[in-house]
Steps between C-alpha positions, in 0.01 A plus 500: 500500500625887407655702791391843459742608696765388255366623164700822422236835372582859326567724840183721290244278610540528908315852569199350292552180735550656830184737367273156449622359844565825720229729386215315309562181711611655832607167579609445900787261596186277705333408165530212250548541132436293194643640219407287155716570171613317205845509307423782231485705867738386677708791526211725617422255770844479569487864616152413641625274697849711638256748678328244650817349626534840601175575690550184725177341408470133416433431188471168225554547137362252205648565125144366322742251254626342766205395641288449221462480115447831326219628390331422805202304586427624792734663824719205615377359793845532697475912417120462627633337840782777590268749428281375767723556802594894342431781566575730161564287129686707255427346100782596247464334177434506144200316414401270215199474305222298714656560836217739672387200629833446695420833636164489635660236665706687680292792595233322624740376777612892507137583522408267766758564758520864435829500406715799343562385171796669246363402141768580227384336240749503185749689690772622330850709529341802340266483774676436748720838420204725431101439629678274810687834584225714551400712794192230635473740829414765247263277265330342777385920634384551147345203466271595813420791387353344129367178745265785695365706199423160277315341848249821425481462115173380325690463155808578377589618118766478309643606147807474297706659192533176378114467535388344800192633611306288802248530804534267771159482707685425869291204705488657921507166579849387380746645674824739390858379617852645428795308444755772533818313562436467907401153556257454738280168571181648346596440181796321365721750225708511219850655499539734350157673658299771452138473409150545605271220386134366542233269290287768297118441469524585139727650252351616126700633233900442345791447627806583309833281603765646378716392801534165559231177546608297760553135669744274220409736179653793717847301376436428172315840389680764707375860505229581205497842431571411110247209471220605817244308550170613556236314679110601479328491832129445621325416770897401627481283241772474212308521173783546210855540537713655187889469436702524215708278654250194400706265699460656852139605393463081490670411832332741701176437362557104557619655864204675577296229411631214704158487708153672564665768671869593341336738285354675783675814690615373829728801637515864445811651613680819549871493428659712835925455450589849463874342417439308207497727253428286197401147387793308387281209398503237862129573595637434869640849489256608203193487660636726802536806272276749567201464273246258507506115432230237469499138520274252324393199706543393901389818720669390781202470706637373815596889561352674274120345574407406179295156478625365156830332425706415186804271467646803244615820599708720227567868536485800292678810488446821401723845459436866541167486698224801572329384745172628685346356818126595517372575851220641673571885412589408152855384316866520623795482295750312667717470167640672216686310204680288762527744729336505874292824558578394888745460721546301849 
């Protein structure tokens, strides 16, 4: 079995790992730690794993190809097991087509115990040496501050140059929660944070990507500001969806179709981290930039309240937002091509 410990990483990628396990983390020298990698990570959970050493914790690591065959089934039962006597998981790999299933997995043990969970998902150096750097203190105060003016909103619009132009009715009985970076156990996040996210009642209209789509196509189609992809909303439905790249028009059509509800808007999200200032085409960092993002398929119910499931969830991302929050005395612009109109 791989020794962390011994695996030699770029001195560049220790403030974004003392960030994840210092700040985000906060992780005390009482706690346990399972940290779960494979070998196209190693290094990055090499430094993962020196702060650790560092804070005094115990902690366990798995690399996934040691432990089982790639793409994955499901979790391995032995990663399952040490995650059972921890207290915080950390998850730094790069996925492979079919593998949510792995993952659901593992948060539903994360969900369960209330654990603080660290997803980087498709993790990478550039990464590690730009969204993992950010100022998460600083995220996580404007995060709040979009967190308490969305709580209020009835609907929130949204428009684009590239043409994006959607309403999304907001449901009072699902329930808002940011994932800013500061891991708490309400809700398990990914690393790099920064968003605001819920389960919309409904969302009509179109949604322009011309950032990046996300889960395994995020990989193979990068970002998509020459070849968008625009997807026709209604009743939070998808309708049509037009490319002139014809290939990824196919695949994420076949995606978004894999059962009754992967066609179906499951999150609405806010993108909060203020230091990522562009997408570089990993929709782990991607979907943090500030704008907003949706995702077709699972709503993750078990915090956000909503009663449907779906064993797909992909992502979408969009650039250069306006956005409006309708409330009670009428609209608020909170953005401006990109830009927040407010400040923590």
């Amino acid at each position: 079995m791989t020794d962390l410990l011994q695996v030699k990483f770029p001195d560049e990628f220790s403030p974004g790992a003392r960030n994840a396990i210092v700040t985000c983390l906060r992780i005390n020298p009482s706690e346990k730690v399972t940290l779960i990698t494979d070998r196209r990570c190693l290094e990055i959970a090499a430094s993962l794993a020196a702060e650790l050493e560092a804070s005094g914790c115990t902690w366990h690591s798995f690399v996934l190809e040691e432990v089982a065959a790639r793409p994955l089934a499901g979790m391995p039962q032995v990663v399952l097991d040490d995650m059972e006597t921890s207290i915080v998981s950390i998850f730094a790999v790069q996925v492979q087509p079919n593998e949510l299933r792995s993952r659901m997995d593992m948060t539903d043990v994360v969900n369960r115990r209330h654990m603080r969970h660290a997803h980087m998902v498709n993790i990478t150096p550039e990464v590690m040496v730009e969204g993992m750097r950010a100022d998460f203190n600083a995220v996580d105060r404007l995060s709040q501050v979009v967190l308490d003016k969305v709580r209020e909103a009835s609907y929130i619009r949204a428009t684009t140059a590239a043409g994006t132009n959607i309403r999304a009715e907001m449901n009072p009985e699902y329930k808002w929660l940011k994932t800013s970076g500061i891991i708490s156990t309400e809700k398990w996040g990914n690393l790099p944070g920064g968003e605001c996210f819920t389960s919309p009642g409904e969302v009509n209209g179109r949604f322009v990507v011309d950032g990046v789509v996300g889960d395994f196509l995020c990989a193979e189609y990068g970002i998509l500001q020459e070849t968008p992809l625009t997807i026709e909303l209604e009743n939070n439905r998808i309708t049509s969806i037009s490319s002139r790249n014809k290939e990824l028009e196919k695949q994420f059509w076949q995606y978004t179709h894999t059962d009754e509800n992967s066609d179906r808007v499951g999150e609405f999200a806010i993108g909060t981290n203020i230091g990522v200032e562009r997408v570089i085409g990993n929709i782990l960092q991607d979907e943090k930039f500030p704008g907003i993002h949706i995702a077709f398929g699972d709503p993750y119910g078990t915090h956000t309240g909503a009663p449907w499931k779906s064993t797909t969830h992909i992502d979408v991302v969009g650039l250069s937002f306006n956005i409006w929050l309708g409330r009670p005395d009428g609209e608020e612009q909170i953005m401006s091509e990109g830009k927040f109109l407010i400040e923590a």
